[in-house]
C-alpha positions in Angstrom: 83.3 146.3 122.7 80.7 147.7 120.9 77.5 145.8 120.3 78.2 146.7 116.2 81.7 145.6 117.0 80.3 142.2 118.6 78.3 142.2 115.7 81.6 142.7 113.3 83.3 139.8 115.0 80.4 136.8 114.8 80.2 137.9 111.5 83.7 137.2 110.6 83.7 134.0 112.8 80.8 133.2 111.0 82.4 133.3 107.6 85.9 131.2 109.0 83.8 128.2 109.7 82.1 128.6 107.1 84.5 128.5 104.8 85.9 125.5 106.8 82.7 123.3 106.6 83.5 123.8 102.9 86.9 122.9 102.9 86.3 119.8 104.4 83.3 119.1 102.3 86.1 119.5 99.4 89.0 117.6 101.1 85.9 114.5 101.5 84.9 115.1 97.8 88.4 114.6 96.7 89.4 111.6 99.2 86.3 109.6 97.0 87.1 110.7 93.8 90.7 109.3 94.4 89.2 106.3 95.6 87.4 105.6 93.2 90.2 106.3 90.3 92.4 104.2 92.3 89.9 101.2 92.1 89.3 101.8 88.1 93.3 101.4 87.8 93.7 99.1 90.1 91.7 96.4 92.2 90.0 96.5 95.2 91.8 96.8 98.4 91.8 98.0 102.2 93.8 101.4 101.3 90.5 102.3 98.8 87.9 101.2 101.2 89.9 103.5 104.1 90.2 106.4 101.8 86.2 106.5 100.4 85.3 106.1 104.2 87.5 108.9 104.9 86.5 111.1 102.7 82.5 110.3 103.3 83.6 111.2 107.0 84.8 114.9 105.7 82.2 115.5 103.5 79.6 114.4 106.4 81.7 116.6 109.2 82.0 119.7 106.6 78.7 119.6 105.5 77.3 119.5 109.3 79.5 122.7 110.6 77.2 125.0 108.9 76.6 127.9 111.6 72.7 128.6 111.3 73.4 132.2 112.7 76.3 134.3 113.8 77.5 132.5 117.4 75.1 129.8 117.3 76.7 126.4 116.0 74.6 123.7 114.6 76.7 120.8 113.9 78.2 117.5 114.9 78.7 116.1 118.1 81.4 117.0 120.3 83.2 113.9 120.1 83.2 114.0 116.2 84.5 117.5 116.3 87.6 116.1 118.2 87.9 113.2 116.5 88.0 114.0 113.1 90.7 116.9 113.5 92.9 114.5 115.7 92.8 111.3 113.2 93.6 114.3 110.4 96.6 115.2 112.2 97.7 111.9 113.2 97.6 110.7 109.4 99.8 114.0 108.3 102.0 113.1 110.7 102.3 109.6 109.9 102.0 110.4 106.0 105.2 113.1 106.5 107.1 110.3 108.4 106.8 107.4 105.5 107.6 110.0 103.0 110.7 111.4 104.5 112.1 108.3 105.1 111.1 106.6 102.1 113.3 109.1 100.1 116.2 108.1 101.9 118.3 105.7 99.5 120.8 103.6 101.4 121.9 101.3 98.4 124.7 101.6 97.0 124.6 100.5 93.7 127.1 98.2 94.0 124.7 95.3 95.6 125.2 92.0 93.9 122.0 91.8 94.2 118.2 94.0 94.0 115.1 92.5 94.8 112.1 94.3 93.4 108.9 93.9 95.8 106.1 93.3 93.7 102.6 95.1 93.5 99.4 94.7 91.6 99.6 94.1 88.2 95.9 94.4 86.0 95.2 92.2 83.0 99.0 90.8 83.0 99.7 94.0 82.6 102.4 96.3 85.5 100.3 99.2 86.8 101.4 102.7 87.1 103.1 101.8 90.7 104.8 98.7 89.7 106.2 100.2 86.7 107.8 103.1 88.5 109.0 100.6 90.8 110.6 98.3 87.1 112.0 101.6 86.3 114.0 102.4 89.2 115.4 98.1 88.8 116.3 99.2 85.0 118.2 102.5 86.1 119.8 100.6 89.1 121.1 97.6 86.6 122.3 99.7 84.0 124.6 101.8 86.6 125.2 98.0 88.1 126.0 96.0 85.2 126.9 92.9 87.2 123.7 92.9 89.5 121.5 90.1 89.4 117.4 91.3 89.8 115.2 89.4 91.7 111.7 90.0 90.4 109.0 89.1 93.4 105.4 88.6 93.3 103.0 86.0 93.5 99.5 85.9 91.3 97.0 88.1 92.7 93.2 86.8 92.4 92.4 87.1 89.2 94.6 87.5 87.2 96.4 84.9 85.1 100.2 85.7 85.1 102.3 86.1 88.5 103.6 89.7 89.1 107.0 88.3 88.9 106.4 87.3 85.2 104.9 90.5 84.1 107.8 92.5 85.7 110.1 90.4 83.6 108.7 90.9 80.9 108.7 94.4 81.7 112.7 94.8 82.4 113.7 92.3 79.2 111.4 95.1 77.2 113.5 97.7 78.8 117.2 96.8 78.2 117.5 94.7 81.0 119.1 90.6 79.9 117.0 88.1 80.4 119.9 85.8 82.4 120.6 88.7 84.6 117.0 88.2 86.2 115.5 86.1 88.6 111.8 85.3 89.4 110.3 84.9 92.4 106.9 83.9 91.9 105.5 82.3 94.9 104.7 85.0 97.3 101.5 86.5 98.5 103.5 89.2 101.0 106.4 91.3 101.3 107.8 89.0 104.3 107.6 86.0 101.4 109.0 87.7 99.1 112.3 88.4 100.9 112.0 84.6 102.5 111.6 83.2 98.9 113.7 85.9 97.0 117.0 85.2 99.9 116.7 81.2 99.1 116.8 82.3 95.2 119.7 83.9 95.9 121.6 81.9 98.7 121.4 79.3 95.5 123.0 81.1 93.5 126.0 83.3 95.4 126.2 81.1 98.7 126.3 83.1 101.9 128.4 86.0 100.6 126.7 88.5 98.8 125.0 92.1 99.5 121.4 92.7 98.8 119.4 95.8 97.9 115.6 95.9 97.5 113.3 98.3 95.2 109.4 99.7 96.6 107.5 102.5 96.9 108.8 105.4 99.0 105.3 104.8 101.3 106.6 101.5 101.8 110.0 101.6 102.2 110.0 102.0 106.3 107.6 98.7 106.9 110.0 97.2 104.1 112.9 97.7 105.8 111.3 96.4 108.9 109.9 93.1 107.1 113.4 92.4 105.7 115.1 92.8 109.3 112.1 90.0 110.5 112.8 88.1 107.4 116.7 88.0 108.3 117.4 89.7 105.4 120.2 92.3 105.5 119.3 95.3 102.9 120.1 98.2 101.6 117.1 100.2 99.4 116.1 102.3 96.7 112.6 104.4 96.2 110.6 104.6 93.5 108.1 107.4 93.4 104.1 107.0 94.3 101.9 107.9 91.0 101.2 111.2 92.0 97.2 109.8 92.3 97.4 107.4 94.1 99.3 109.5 97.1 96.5 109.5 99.4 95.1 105.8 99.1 98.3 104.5 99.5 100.0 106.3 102.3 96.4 105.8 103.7 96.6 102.1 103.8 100.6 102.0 104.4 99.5 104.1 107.8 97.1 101.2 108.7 99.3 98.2 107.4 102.1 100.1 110.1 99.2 99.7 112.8 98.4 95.9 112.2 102.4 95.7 111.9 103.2 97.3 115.3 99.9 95.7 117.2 100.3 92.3 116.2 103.9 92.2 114.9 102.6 90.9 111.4 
């Protein structure tokens, strides 16, 4: 090879990591920025904290891959430079996993029962998420007309209604009979609310009955595990993740998995 050749090639080598170190600087940007939307339409929680951490990491590893000249490298540390690409991978993988199971329906529709797993709610109001999860119960009980709905969901800190009374009021505002639903309203966590929603309903059908349950596609797999723990024996239905709030919550799904598989909680 020529030395202008050699000269070609660092050149263009130069320019592909350069144009990494900005993709990642933009990947970073956009991880924080989602962050910090989530929190303004939401509250506060381990998925947001992840996800701004995150994307500082990127921005920092883009912004320190800079090549100061063609074939010399100043940048971060070795151990950073395999690290951050591995835990990247690891989180697609993990992120492609929840969502191809999550849209998976196994229900039926013919259930006599679907419990709807609760999620923030924000001045006694349903969020985004919560309400595409009420809207998946309202299509599921009007192609079920006999189904009872099991709203679940505890109050959150701060607020002054229980999720389970806001996503009543919710499904009565929506076509959904008042008698036909069932709240739940004690819970603080998935595993209570199919403890506390199968009493509800052992009260009310005996020992014979089918149950479906209603969540986020993200968490639909750790669902479906929790309900197995729980001694519940469900079928489910997905309602889609706000289309913002993708990377915080697959994000803190991937880490809730972790604590789930480390310490079985």
């Amino acid at each position: 090879m020529t030395r202008a050749a050699g000269a070609l090639v660092l050149r263009r080598l130069d320019r592909g990591a350069r144009l990494a170190a900005i993709l990642w600087v933009v990947v970073g940007a956009v991880l924080v920025l989602d962050a910090l939307v989530v929190l303004f339409a939401s509250s506060m929680h381990t998925g947001i904290v992840a996800t701004f951490v995150i994307g500082i990491l990127y921005m920092f590893y883009g912004l320190s891959r800079h090549r100061t000249r063609p074939g010399a490298r100043q940048g971060p540390p070795r151990w950073l430079r395999i690290f951050v690409p591995s835990l990247t991978a690891l989180m697609l993988l993990s992120f492609a996993c929840l969502a191809v199971f999550g849209r998976v329906d196994t229900a039926s529709q013919e259930e006599d029962a679907v419990v709807v797993l609760g999620t923030a709610v924000r001045d006694g109001d349903v969020t985004p998420a919560l309400r595409s999860r009420l809207d998946v119960a309202v299509d599921y009980a009007m192609a079920n007309a006999d189904a009872v709905i099991v709203v679940a969901g505890g109050l959150a800190p701060g607020e002054t209604v229980t999720e389970a009374i806001a996503m009543e009021q919710y499904l009565v505002a929506h076509g959904v009979a008042e008698h036909r639903i069932i709240q739940e309203g004690r819970s603080t966590s998935t595993f209570e609310n199919f403890v506390h929603a199968q009493g509800l309903l052992d009260a009310r059908f005996g020992t014979e009955y089918t149950t479906a349950f209603v969540t986020s596609d993200y968490h639909v797999f750790r669902a479906a595990r929790i309900a197995e723990k729980a001694g519940v024996s469900a079928t489910h239905v997905h309602a889609d993740t706000p289309w913002y709030q993708i990377p915080v919550d697959y994000v803190r799904e991937s880490l809730a998995i972790t604590k789930l598989v480390v310490t079985g909680q």
